[in-house]
C-alpha positions in Angstrom: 0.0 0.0 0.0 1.5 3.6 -0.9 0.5 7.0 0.5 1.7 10.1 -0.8 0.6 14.0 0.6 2.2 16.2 -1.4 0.9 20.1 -0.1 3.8 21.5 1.6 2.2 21.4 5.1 3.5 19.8 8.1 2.7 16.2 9.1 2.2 13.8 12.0 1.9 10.2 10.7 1.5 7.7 13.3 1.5 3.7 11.9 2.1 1.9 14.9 -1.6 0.6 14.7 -1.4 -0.7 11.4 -1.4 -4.7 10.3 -0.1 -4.8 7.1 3.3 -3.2 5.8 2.8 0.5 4.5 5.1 2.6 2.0 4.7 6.2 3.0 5.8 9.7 1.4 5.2 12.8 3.1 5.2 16.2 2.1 7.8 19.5 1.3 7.1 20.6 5.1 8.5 19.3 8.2 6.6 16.6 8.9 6.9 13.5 11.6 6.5 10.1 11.0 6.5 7.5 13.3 6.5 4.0 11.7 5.1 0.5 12.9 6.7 -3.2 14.3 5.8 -4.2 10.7 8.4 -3.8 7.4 7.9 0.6 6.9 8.7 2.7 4.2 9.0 5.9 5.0 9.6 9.0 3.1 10.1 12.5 4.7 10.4 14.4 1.8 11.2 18.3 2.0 11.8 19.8 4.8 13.4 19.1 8.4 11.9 15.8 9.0 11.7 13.2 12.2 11.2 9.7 10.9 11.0 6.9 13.4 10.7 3.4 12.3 10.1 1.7 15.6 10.4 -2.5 15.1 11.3 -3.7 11.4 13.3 -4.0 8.9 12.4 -0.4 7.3 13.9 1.3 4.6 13.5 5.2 5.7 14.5 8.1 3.7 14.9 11.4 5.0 14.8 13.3 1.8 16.3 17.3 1.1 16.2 19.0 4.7 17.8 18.5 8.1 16.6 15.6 9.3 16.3 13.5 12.3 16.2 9.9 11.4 15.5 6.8 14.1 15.5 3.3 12.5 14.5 1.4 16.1 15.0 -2.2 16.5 15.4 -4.3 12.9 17.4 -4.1 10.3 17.1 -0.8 8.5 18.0 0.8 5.5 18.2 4.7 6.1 19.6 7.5 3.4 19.8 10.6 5.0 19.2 12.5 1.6 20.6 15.9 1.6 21.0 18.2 4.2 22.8 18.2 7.7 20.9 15.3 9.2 21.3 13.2 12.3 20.8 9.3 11.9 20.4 6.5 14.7 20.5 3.2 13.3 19.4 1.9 16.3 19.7 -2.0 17.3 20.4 -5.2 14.8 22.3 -4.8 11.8 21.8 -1.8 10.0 23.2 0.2 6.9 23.0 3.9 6.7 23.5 5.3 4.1 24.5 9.5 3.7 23.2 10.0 -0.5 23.7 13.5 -0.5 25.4 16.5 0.3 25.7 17.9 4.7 27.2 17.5 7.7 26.0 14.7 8.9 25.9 12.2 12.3 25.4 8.8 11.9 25.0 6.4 14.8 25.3 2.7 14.3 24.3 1.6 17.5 24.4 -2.1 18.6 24.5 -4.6 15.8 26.9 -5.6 12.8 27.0 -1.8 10.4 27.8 -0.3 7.5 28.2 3.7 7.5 28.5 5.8 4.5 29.2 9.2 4.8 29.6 10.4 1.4 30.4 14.1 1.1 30.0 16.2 3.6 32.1 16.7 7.4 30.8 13.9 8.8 30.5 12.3 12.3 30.3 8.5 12.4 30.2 6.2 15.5 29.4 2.2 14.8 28.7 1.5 18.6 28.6 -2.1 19.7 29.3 -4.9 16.4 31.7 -5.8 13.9 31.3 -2.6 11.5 32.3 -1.1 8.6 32.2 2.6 7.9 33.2 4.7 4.9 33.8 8.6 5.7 33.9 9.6 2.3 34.9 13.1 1.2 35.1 16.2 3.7 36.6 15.8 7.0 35.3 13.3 9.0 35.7 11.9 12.6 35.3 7.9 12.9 34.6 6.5 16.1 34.6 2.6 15.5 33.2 1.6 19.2 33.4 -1.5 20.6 34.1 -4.9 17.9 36.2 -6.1 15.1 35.4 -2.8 12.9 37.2 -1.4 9.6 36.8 2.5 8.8 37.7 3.8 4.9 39.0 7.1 5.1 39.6 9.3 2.0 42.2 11.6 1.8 41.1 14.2 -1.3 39.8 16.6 1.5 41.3 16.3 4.7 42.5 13.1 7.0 40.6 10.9 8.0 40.5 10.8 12.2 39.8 7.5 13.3 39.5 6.1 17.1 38.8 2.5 18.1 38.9 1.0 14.8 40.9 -2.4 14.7 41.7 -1.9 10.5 41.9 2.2 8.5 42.4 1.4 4.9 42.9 4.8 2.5 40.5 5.2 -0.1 42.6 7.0 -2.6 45.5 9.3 -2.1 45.6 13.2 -1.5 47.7 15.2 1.7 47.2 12.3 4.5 45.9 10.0 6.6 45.6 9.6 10.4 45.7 6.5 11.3 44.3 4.4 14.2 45.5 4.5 17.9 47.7 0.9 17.9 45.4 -0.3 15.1 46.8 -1.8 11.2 46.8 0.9 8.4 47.1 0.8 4.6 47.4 2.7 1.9 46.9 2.2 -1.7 48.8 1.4 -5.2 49.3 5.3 -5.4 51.3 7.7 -3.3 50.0 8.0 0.4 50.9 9.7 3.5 50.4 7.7 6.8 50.5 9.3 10.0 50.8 6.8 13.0 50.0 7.3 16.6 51.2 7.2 20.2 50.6 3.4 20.4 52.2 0.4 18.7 50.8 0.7 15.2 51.1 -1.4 11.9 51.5 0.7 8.4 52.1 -0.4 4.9 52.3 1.4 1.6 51.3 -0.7 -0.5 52.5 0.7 -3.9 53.6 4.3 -5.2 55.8 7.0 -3.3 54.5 7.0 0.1 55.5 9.1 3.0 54.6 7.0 6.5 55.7 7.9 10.0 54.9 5.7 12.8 55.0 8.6 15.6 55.6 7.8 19.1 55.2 3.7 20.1 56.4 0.5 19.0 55.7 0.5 15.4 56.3 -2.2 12.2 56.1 -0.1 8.9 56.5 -1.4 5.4 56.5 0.8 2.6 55.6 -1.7 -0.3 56.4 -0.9 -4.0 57.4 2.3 -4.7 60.7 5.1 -3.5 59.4 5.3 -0.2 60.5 7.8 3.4 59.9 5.8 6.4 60.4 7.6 9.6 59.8 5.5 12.7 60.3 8.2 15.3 60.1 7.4 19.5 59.4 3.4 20.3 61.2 0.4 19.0 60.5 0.4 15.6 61.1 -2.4 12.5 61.0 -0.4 9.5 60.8 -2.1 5.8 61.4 -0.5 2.7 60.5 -3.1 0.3 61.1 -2.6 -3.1 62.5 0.9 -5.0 64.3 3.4 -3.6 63.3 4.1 0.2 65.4 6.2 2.6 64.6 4.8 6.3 65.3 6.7 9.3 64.7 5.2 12.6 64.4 8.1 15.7 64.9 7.8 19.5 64.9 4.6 20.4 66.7 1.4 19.3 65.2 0.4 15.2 66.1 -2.4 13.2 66.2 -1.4 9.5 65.6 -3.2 6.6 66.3 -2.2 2.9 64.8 -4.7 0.7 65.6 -4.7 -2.9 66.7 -1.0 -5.0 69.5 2.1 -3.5 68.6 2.3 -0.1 69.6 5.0 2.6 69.1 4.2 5.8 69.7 5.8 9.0 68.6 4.6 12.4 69.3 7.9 13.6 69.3 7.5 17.2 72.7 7.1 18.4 71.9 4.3 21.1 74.1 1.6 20.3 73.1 -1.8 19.1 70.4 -0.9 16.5 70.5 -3.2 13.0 70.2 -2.3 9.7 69.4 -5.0 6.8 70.4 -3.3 3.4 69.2 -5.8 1.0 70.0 -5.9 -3.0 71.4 -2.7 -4.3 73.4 -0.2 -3.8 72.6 0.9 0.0 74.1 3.4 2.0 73.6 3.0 5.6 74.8 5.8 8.1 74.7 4.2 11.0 76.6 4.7 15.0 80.0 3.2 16.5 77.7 0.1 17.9 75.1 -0.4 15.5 75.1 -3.7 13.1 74.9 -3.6 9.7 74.1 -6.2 6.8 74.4 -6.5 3.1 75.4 -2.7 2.8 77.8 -1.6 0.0 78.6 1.6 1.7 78.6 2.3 5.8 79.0 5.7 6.9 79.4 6.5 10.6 
């Protein structure tokens, strides 16, 4: 069964008596609608609308406006739509969806998620549940919550800040990323910037030129394909350079070094005796202190 009101008036639509599934779309005004326990579609249309869905699996779409967007117990199917809206995806396993343009919060709540942002400065918090949330372009603040969770940041815009998230993969590359607190983050076949934390944090390159520092804590960094610069800064860092041209430089603390294949330069750079440094095929150059190890490297500067 569909319903449409189209005058641009405000509505209150209340389903909750009904006993068969109803598809609703509401008007250009801002209306409220408050769906049933039964399988809702709900349309807000115009306007800065409050759609509840209650129980359900309900697909709920806020429309243009600033709209506040409940999906209640099920598993829902919300698109914000355009405008600055604020979407609670409430329990079970929901996907949420941000179609449009705004600045947007989107709750997960408890429950397995996915979170789209889409363009926009975006807030996005999974809650409890193994989710998976996409910022999308502007700059956006991931907070993963509690579970096995994996955030997409994009990097055309701004970085992508990210707390609590086990996994931050880079969409696409632009001036940086932020990535997790002690969490694994990696970058793409182009040139990246990764940005490490305080804690103990796992970064890779993947391909292209990438720039990656691993920041304070015990970090393991590889920089993949491509002429990388690896700086591992405080903490006892392993950095890998993998294949081109990479210049490694440890920091405070004692590093162990690794070249991999093409004209490395590597420096562990901290002066405490006893760091390592693994040159690798090519031509490396390794400046290195009175106590440090080195491997494999054709010239040794200290």
């Amino acid at each position: 069964m569909l319903r449409r009101l189209r005058p641009a008036l405000a509505i209150t639509v209340l389903l909750a008596a009904l006993s068969a599934p109803l598809a609703f779309s509401a008007t250009a005004g801002p209306d409220r609608l408050i769906g049933s326990d039964l399988l809702d579609r709900l349309s807000g249309g115009g306007g800065d609308d409050t759609i509840l869905g209650r129980a359900g699996d309900d697909r709920l779409d806020g429309g243009t406006g600033n709209d506040t967007i409940a999906g209640g117990a099920g598993a829902d199917r919300i698109d914000g739509g355009d405008g600055d809206d604020d979407v609670d995806g409430g329990a079970d396993d929901d996907a949420i969806v941000e179609a449009g343009f705004g600045d947007d919060r989107l709750a997960g709540g408890p429950g397995d998620d996915e979170l789209r942002g889409n363009r926009g400065n975006d807030a996005l918090s999974g809650g409890d549940g193994n989710d998976t949330i996409y910022g999308g372009t502007g700059v956006d603040v991931i907070d993963c919550g509690p579970g096995d969770d994996t955030a997409y940041g994009n990097t055309r815009a701004d970085r992508a800040n990210t707390t609590n998230c086990e996994r931050v993969l880079v969409e696409s590359t632009g001036p940086g990323a932020l990535c997790a607190s002690g969490g694994t983050c990696s970058g793409t076949e182009g040139d990246d910037v990764l940005d490490g934390s305080s804690a103990a944090d796992q970064l890779f390159g993947l391909g292209g030129d990438d720039i990656i520092a691993g920041r304070r804590g015990n970090d393991t960094i590889s920089g993949g394909g491509g002429d990388d610069r690896i700086t591992g800064d405080r903490g006892r860092d392993v950095l890998r350079g993998g294949t081109g041209n990479d210049r490694l430089t440890g920091g405070y603390d004692r590093d162990t070094l690794y070249g991999g294949a093409g004209n490395d330069t590597l420096s562990p750079g901290s002066g405490v005796s006893g760091e390592i440094v693994s040159c690798g095929p090519g031509r490396d150059t390794a400046i290195v202190g009175r106590g440090d190890r080195t491997r494999g490297c054709e010239i040794v500067r200290r």
